[in-house]
C-alpha positions as CSV (number, residue, x, y, z in Angstrom):
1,X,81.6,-122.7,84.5
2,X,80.0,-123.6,87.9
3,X,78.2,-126.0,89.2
4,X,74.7,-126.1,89.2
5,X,73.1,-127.4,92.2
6,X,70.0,-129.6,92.0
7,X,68.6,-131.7,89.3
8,X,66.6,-134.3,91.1
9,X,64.0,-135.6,88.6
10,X,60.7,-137.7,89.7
11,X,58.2,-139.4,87.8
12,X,55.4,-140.1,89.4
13,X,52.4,-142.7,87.8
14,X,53.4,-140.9,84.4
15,X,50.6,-141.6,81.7
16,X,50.8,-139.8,78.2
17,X,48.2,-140.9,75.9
18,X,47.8,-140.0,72.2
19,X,45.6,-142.3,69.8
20,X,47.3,-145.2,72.4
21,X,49.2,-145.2,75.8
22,X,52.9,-143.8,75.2
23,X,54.3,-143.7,78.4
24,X,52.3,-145.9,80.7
25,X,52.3,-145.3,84.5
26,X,56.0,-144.5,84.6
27,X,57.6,-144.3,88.1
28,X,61.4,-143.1,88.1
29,X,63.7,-141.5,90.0
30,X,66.8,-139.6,88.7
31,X,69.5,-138.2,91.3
32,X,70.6,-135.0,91.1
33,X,73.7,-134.6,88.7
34,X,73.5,-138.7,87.4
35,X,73.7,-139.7,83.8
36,X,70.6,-141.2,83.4
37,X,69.6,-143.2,80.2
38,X,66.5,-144.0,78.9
39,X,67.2,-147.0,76.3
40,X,64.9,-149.0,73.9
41,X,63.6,-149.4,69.9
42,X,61.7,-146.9,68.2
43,X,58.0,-146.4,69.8
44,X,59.2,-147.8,73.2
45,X,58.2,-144.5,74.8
46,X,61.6,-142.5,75.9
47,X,61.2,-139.4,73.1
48,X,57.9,-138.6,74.6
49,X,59.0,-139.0,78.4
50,X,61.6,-136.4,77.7
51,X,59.5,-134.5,76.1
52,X,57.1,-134.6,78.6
53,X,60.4,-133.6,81.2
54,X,60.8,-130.3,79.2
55,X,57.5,-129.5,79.1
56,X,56.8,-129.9,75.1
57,X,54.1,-132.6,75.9
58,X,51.5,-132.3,79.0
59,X,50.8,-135.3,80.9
60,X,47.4,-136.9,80.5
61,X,48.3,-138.1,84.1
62,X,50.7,-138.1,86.7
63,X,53.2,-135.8,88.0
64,X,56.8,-134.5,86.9
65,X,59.1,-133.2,90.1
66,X,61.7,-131.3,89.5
67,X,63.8,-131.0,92.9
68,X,60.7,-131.8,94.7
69,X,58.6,-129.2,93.1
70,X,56.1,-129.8,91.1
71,X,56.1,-128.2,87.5
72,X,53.5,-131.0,85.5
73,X,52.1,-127.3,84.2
74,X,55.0,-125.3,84.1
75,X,55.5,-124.2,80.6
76,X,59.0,-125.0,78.7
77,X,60.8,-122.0,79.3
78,X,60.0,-121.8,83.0
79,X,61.3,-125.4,83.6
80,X,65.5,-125.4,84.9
81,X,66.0,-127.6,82.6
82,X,67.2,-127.3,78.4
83,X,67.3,-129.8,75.7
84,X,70.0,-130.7,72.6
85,X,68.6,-132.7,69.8
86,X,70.0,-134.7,67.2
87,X,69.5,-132.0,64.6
88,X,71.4,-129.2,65.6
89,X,69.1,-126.5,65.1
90,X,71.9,-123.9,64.7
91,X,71.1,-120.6,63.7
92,X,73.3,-120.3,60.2
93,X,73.6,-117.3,59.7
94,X,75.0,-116.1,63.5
95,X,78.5,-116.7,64.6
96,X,79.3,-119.9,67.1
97,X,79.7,-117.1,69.8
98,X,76.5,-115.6,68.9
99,X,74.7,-119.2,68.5
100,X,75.7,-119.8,72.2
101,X,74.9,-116.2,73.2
102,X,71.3,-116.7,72.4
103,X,69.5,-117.7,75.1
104,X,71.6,-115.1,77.4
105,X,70.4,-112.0,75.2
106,X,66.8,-112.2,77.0
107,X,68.6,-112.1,80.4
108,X,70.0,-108.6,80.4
109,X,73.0,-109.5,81.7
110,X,76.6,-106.8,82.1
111,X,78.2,-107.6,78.6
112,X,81.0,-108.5,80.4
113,X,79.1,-111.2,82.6
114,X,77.7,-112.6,78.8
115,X,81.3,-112.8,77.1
116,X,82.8,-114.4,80.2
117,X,79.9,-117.4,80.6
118,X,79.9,-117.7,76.7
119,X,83.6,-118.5,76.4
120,X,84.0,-120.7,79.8
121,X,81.2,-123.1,77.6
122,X,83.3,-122.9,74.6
123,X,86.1,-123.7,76.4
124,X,84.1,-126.7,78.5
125,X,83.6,-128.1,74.4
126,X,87.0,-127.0,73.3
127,X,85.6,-124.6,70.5
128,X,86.3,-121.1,71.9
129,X,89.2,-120.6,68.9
130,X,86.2,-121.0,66.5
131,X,84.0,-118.0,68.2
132,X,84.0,-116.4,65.0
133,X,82.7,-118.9,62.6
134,X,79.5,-119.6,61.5
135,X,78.3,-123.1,62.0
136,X,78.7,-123.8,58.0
137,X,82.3,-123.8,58.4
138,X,82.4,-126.3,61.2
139,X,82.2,-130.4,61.1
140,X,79.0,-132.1,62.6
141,X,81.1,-133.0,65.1
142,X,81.7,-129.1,66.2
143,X,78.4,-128.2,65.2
144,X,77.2,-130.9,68.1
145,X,79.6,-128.9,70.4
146,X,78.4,-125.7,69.7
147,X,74.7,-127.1,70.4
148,X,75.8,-128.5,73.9
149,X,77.5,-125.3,74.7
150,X,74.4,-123.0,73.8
151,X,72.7,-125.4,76.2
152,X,74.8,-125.4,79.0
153,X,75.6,-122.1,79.1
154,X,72.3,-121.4,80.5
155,X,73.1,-123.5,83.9
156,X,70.4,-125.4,83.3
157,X,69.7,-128.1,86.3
158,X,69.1,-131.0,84.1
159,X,69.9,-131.2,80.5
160,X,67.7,-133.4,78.2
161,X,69.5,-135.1,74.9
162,X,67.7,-137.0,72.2
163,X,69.5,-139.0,70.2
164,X,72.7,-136.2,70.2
165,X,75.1,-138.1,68.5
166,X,72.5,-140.0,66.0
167,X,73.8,-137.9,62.9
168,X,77.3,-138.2,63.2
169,X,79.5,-140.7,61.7
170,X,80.8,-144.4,63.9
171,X,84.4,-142.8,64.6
172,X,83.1,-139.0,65.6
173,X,80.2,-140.5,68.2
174,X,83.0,-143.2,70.0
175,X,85.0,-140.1,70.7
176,X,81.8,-137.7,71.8
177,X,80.9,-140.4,74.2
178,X,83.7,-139.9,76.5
179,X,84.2,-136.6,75.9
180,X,80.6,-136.3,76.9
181,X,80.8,-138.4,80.2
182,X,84.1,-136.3,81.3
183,X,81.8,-133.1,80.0
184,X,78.9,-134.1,82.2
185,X,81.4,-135.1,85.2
186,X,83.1,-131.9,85.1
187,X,80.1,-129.3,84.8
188,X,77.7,-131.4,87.5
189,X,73.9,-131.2,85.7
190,X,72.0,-134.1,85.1
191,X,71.8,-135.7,82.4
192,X,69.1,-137.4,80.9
193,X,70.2,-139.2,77.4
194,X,67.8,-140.4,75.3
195,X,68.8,-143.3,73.0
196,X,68.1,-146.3,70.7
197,X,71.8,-147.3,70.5
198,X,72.7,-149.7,73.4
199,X,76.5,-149.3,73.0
200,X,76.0,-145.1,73.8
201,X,74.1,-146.1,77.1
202,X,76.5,-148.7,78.7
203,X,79.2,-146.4,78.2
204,X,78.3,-143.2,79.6
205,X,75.5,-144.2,82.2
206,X,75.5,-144.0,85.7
207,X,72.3,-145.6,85.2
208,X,70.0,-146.7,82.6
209,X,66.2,-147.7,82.0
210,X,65.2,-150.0,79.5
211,X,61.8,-149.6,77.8
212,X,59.3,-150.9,76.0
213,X,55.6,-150.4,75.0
214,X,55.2,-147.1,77.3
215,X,56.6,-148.6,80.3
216,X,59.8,-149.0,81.9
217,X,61.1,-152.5,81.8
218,X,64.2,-152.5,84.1
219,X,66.7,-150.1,85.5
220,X,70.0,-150.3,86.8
221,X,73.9,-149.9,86.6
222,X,75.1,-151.0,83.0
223,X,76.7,-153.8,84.0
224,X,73.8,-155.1,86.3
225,X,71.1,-154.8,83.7
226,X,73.7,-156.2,80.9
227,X,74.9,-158.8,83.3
228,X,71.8,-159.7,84.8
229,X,68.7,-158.8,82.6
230,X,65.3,-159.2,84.0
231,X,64.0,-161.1,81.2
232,X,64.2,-162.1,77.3
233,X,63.6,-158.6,76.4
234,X,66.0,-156.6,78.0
235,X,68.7,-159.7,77.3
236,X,67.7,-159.4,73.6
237,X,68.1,-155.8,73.2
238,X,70.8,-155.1,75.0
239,X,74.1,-156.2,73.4
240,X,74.2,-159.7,71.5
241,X,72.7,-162.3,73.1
242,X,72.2,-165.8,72.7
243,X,69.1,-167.1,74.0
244,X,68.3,-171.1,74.1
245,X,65.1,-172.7,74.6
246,X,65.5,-175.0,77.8
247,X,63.5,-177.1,79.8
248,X,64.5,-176.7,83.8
249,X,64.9,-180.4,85.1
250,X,65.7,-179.8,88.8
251,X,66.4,-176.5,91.0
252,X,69.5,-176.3,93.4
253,X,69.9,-174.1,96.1
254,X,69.5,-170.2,95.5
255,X,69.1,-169.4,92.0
256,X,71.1,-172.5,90.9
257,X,69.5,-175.4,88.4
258,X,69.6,-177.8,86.1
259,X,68.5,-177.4,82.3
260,X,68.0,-179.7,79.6
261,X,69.1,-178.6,76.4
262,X,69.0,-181.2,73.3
263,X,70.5,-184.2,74.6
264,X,72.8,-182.2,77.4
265,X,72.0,-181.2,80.9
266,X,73.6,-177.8,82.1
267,X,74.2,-176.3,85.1
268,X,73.5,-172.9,85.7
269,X,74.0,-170.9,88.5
270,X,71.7,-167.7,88.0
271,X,68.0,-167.2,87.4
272,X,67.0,-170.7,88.6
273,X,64.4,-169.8,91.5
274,X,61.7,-168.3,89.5
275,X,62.3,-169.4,86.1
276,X,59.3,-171.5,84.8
277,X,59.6,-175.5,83.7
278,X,59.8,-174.3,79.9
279,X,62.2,-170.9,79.6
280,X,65.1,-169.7,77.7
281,X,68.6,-169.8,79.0
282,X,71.1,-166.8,78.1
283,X,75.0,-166.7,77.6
284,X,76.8,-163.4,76.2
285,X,78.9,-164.4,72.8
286,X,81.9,-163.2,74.8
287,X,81.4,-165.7,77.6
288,X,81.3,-168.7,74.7
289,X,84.3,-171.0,74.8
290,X,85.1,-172.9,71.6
291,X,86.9,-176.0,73.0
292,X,88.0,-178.8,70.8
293,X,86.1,-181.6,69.7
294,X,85.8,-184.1,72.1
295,X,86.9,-181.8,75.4
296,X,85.5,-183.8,78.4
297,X,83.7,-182.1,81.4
298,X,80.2,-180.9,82.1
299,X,78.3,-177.9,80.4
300,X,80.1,-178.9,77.1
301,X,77.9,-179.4,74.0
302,X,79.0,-180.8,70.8
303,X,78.4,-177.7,67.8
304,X,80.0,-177.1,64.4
305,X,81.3,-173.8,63.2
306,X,78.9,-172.6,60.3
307,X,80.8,-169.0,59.9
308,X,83.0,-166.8,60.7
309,X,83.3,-162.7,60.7
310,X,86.4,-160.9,61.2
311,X,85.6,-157.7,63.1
312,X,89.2,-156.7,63.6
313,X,90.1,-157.0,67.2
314,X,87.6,-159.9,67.4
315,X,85.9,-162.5,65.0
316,X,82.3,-163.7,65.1
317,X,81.8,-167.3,65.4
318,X,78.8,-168.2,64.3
319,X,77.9,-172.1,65.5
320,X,75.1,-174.2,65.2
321,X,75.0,-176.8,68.8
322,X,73.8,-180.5,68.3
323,X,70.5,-179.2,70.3
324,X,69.9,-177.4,67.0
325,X,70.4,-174.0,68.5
326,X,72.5,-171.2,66.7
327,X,74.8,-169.4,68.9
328,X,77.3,-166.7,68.6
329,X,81.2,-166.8,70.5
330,X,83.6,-163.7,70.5
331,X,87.1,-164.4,70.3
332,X,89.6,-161.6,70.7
333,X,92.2,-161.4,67.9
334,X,95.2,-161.5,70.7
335,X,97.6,-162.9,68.0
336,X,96.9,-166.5,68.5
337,X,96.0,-168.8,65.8
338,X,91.9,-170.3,66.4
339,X,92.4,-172.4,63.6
340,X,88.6,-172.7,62.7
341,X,87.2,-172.7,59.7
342,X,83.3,-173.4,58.0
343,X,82.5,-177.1,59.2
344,X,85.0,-177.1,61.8
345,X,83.6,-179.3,64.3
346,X,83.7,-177.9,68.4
347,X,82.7,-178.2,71.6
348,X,81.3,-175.5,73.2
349,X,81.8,-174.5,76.9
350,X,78.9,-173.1,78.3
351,X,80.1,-171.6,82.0
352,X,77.6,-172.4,84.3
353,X,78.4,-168.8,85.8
354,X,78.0,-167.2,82.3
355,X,74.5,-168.8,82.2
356,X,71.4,-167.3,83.1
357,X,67.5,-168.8,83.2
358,X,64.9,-166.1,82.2
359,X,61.6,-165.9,82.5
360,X,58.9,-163.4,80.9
361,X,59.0,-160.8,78.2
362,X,59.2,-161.8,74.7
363,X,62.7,-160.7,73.2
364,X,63.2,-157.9,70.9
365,X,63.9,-160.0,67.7
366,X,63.5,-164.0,67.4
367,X,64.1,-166.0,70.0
368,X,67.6,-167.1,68.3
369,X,71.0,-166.0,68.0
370,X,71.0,-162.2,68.0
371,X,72.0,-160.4,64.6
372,X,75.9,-159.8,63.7
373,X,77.9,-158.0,66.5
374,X,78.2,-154.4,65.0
375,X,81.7,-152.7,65.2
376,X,81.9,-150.5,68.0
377,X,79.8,-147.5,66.8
């Protein structure tokens, strides 16, 4: 199949209102063949901004550009762009190569030109030796397939997907997620992927927004937004985080500082400059040491082990810090023996370079430790 050239999405002062504001004054800009995320919790907004994309919804203000032109009040099927939703939406009672024929019947096209774009997207979601089937005789997995092909084989310029791999079991959606990013590498649309689960978006993006409440809360490389989130929110919803109520007691140079925590001071060297005198401090589980008791040095806090979760190549470590806040650790299962148990008193190792201050946004759950670390899903 060929590349399809173009793709470049704009959103400019996007406003959808129903009974409230669903996508508040949303300005973004999507580069012609990117994976593009939008990420948050049910109700944040990124359902109806793709919607709004593909032309289902009309904006009650604002403008949608689609490689610079603008098609705000272009109906659906005159938009270059197609959609694949979690359910399938398969028609049962055709063949797979008929399902992904479809949309090409309207186009009139040499029955030779049809059969030849049909199989090449078959072949892009390794299904063309099931042509013949119907789509009762395939898995979810190769029903999903069979939707992407009947999208792409339209050469759409952007591609919309809500929630695609939502109904499909843990082991099925950790292989569609690479075989979706080498998918959306190798045909060259744009993709924008709409999804709740963070795991899906820092592993396919190129980039990703996070939202909430109708508007768009940060956006960024995975590892820049996961890394370095903008504020309690975005730290709290995505991945595991442990966020600490701190008090800043002196500010260094650049973004370094000093925060009291309990009876210990720490250091931490991001976030300092505009964090306010009360604030939270973040450190991902997987950045926790667990030293033993007694280890001397600075940003070490005394904590007792309260649980632990094996997860298979890593166990949960649930601890609870003399300050009296609960934090999480990830240690890999590398063979080693940890030789922790319930009540096992620690230090714990709090790298100055693995903190962060934040400031703003109220986090997605409590301001505690975050829930149990899934398994990858």
């Amino acid at each position: 199949m060929a590349e399809v050239a173009g793709g470049r999405i704009e959103l400019v002062s996007l406003t959808k209102r129903f009974t409230e504001v669903a996508v508040d004054n949303v300005d973004l800009q999507i580069a012609s063949g990117e994976f593009f995320s939008l990420l948050g919790p049910s109700g944040c907004g990124k359902t109806t901004t793709l919607r709004l994309i593909a032309g289902f919804e009309q904006p009650s203000s604002g403008r949608i550009l689609l490689d610079g032109t603008d098609v705000s009040a272009v109906p659906p099927h005159r938009r270059n762009v197609n959609t694949v939703f979690q359910s399938y939406a398969l028609f049962p009672f055709l063949t797979v190569f008929d399902n992904v024929a479809f949309g090409l019947r309207n186009k009139h096209l040499p029955k030779s030109d049809l059969d030849q774009r049909v199989y090449s997207a078959l072949e892009l979601v390794k299904l063309k030796q099931f042509a013949k089937r119907r789509p009762g005789q395939l898995s979810g997995g190769q029903q999903q397939r069979v939707a992407l092909a009947r999208a792409l084989v339209l050469q759409p310029a952007v591609l919309l997907l809500d929630e695609p791999l939502g109904a499909l079991d843990a082991k099925l959606r950790r292989s569609l997620k690479v075989e979706l990013k080498a998918l959306q590498e190798q045909v060259g649309i744009t993709f924008l992927y709409v999804t709740h689960d963070q795991e899906e978006a820092l592993t396919m993006s190129d980039r990703l927004a996070v939202m909430r409440d109708g508007k768009v809360v940060q956006i960024g490389p995975p590892a820049e937004v996961y890394e370095s989130p903008a504020d309690t929110y975005v730290a709290d919803f995505l991945g595991v985080s442990n966020l600490m109520p701190v008090d800043v007691v002196s500010r260094g140079p650049g973004a370094h500082c000093e925060v009291r925590l309990g009876e210990s001071v720490l250091t931490v060297e991001h976030g300092g400059l505009d964090a306010p005198d009360q604030s939270h401090a973040v450190i991902r589980p997987e950045r926790v040491r667990i030293e033993e008791y007694g280890s001397p040095g600075p940003n070490r806090v005394p904590a007792m082990v309260e649980r632990l979760v094996y997860l298979g190549s890593a166990t949960q470590v649930f601890l609870r810090l003399a300050a009296g806040a609960d934090v999480q650790a990830l240690l890999q299962n590398d063979g080693g023996q940890s030789g922790l148990a319930q009540g096992t008193p620690v230090h714990a190792y709090l790298a100055p370079d693995a903190l962060r201050v934040l400031s703003g946004g109220a986090p997605a759950a409590d301001l505690t430790a975050a829930e149990e670390i899934p398994q990858a899903s």
